[in-house]
C-alpha positions as CSV (number, residue, x, y, z in Angstrom):
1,X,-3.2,-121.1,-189.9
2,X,-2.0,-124.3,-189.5
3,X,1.8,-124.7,-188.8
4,X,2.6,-127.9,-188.8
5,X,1.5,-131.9,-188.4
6,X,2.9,-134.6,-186.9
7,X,1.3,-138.1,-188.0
8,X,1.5,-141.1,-190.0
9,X,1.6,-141.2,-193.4
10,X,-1.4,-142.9,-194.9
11,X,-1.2,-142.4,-198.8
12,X,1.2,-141.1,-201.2
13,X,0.2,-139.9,-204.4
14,X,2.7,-138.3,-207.2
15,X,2.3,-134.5,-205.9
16,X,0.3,-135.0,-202.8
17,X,0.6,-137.1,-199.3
18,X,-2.4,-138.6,-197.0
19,X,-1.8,-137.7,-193.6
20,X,-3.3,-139.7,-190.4
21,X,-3.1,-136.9,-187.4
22,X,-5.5,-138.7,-184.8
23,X,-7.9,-140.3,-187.4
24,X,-8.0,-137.3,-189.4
25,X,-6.8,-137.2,-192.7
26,X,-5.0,-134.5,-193.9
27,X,-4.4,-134.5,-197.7
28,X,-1.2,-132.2,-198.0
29,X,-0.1,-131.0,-201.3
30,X,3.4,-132.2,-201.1
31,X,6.6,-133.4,-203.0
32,X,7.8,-137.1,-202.0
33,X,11.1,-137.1,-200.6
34,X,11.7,-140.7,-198.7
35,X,8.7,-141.0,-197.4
36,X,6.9,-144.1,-196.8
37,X,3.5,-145.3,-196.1
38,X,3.3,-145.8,-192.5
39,X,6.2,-143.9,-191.2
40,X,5.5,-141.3,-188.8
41,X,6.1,-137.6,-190.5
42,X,6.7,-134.3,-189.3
43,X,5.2,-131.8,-192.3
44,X,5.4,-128.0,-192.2
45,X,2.3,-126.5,-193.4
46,X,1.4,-123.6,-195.4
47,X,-2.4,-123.0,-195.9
48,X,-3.4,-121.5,-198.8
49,X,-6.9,-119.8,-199.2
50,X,-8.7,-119.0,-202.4
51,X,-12.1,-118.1,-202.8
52,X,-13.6,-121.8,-204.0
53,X,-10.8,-123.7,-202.1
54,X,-8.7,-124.4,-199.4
55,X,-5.1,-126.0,-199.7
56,X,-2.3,-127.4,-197.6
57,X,1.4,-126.8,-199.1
58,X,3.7,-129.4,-197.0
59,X,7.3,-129.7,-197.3
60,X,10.0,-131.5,-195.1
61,X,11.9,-128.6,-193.4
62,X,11.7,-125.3,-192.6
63,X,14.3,-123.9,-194.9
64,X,12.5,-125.2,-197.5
65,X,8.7,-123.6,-196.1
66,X,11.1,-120.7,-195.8
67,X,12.0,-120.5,-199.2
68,X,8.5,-121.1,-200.7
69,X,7.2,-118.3,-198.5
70,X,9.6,-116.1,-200.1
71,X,8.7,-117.4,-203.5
72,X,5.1,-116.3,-203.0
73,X,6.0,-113.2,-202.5
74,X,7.0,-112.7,-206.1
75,X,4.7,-111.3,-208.4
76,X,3.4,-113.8,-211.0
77,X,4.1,-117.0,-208.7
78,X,1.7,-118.8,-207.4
79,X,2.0,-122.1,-204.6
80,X,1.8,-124.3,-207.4
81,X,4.7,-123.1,-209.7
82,X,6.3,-122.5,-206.0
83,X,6.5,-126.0,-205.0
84,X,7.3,-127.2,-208.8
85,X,10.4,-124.9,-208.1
86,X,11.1,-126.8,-204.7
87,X,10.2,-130.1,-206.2
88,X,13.5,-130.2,-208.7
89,X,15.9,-128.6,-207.1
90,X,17.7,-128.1,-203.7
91,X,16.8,-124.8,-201.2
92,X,20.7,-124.1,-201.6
93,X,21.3,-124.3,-205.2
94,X,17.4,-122.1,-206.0
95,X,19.4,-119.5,-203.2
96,X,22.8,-119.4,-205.1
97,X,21.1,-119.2,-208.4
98,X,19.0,-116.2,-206.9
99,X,21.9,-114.8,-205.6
100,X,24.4,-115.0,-208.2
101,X,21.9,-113.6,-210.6
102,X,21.8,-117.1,-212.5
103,X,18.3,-116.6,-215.0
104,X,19.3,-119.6,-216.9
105,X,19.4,-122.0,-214.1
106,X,15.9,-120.0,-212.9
107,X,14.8,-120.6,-216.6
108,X,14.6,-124.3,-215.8
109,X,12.4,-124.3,-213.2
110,X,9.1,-125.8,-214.2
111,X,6.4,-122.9,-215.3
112,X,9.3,-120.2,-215.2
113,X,10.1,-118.5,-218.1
114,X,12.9,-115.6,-218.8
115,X,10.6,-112.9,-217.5
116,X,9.3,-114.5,-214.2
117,X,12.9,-115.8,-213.9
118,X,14.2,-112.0,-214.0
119,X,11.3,-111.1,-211.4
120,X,12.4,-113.4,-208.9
121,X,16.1,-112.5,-208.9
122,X,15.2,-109.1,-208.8
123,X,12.3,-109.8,-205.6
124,X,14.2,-111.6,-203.5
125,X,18.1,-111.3,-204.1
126,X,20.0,-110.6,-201.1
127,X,16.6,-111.2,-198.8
128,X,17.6,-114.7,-198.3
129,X,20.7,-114.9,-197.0
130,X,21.8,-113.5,-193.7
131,X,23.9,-110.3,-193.2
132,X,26.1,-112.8,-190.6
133,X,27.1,-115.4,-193.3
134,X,28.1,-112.7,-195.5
135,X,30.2,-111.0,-193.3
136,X,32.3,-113.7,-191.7
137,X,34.5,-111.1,-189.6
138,X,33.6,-110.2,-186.0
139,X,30.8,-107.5,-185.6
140,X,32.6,-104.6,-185.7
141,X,30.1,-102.1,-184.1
142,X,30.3,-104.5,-180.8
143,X,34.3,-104.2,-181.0
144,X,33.7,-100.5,-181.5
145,X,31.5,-100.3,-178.4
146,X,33.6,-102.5,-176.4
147,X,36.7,-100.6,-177.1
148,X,34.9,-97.4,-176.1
149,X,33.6,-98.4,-173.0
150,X,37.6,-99.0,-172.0
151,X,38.3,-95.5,-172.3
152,X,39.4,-95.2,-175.8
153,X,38.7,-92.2,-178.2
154,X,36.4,-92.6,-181.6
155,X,39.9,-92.0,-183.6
156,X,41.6,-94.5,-182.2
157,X,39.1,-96.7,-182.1
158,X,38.6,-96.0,-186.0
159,X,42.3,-95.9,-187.1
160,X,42.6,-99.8,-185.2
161,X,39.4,-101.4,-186.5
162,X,40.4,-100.2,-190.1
163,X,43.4,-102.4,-189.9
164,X,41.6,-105.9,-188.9
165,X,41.0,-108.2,-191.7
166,X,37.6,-110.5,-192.0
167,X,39.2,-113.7,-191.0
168,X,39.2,-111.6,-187.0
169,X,35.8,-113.8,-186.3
170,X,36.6,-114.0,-182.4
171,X,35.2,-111.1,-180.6
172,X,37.7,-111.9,-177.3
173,X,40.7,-112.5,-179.4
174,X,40.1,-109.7,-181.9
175,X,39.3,-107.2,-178.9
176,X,43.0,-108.6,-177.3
177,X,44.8,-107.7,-180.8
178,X,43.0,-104.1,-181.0
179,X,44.2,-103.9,-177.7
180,X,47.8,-104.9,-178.4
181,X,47.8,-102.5,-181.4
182,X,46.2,-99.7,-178.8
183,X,49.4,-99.9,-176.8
184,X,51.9,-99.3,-179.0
């Protein structure tokens, strides 16, 4: 598969781009986004084979490849409908609609109706965010494991950790106040 090219752009047409990589172009289905005939561009690739074609999906950063990976996996979307998705609205905003249970704003997307809307809040909520900017506090199995590895027994380890709050995001200073709270 191919993962990526890096060349100059040689055409741009409304939903596709013409890409020069050494003398070979590369016509990329892709959504324009300040590009300009002539200027050197990096494109992340998805190739997408059916049985009478072959297809390149391109898109500007790897968030955004991300997302429409995810978006395949959805039953009822195709890479067309996935890149119409992309092409009106920001990676953020489709993720906080998704995650925030938002059908309305899901409803808008072009080819989305209420019921494929519904299937892709359902297929990918909570897949595309990561479990460390949910949880802004300190990993508290580390602390845990730290504190343990001091000498200190499961139950007081337990009763000390219970009383940190999620703003503890330092694993030094937060292991220092368990610590101060240990000796008392």
């Amino acid at each position: 598969m191919i993962g990526f090219l890096r060349g100059i752009v040689f055409a741009i047409g409304l939903d596709y781009i013409l890409l020069d990589v050494n003398n070979v172009g590369y016509r990329i289905n892709f959504v324009n986004r300040n590009l300009k005939v002539g200027q050197e561009a990096l494109i992340y690739t998805y190739q997408n084979v059916k049985e009478d074609e072959i297809s390149l999906f391109g898109f500007s950063t790897l968030a955004e490849y991300d997302l429409f990976v995810k978006l395949l996996s959805v039953k009822g979307l195709g890479p067309k409908t996935s890149m119409n998705i992309l092409a009106v609205s920001s990676v953020e905003a489709i993720v906080n609609a998704i995650e925030q249970d938002d059908v309305a704003f899901m409803k808008r997307m072009p080819g989305v109706g209420a019921k494929t809307a519904s299937q892709i809040i359902l297929d990918l909520k909570g897949k595309l965010v990561s479990k460390q900017t949910e949880n802004s506090g300190v990993d508290r199995s580390e602390l845990k494991s730290a504190l343990k590895s001091l000498g200190y027994k499961q139950i007081e380890i337990d009763s000390v950790v219970a009383k940190l709050s999620d703003d503890d995001t330092d694993l030094s200073s937060t292991l220092r106040k368990c610590l101060a709270m240990l000796a008392k």
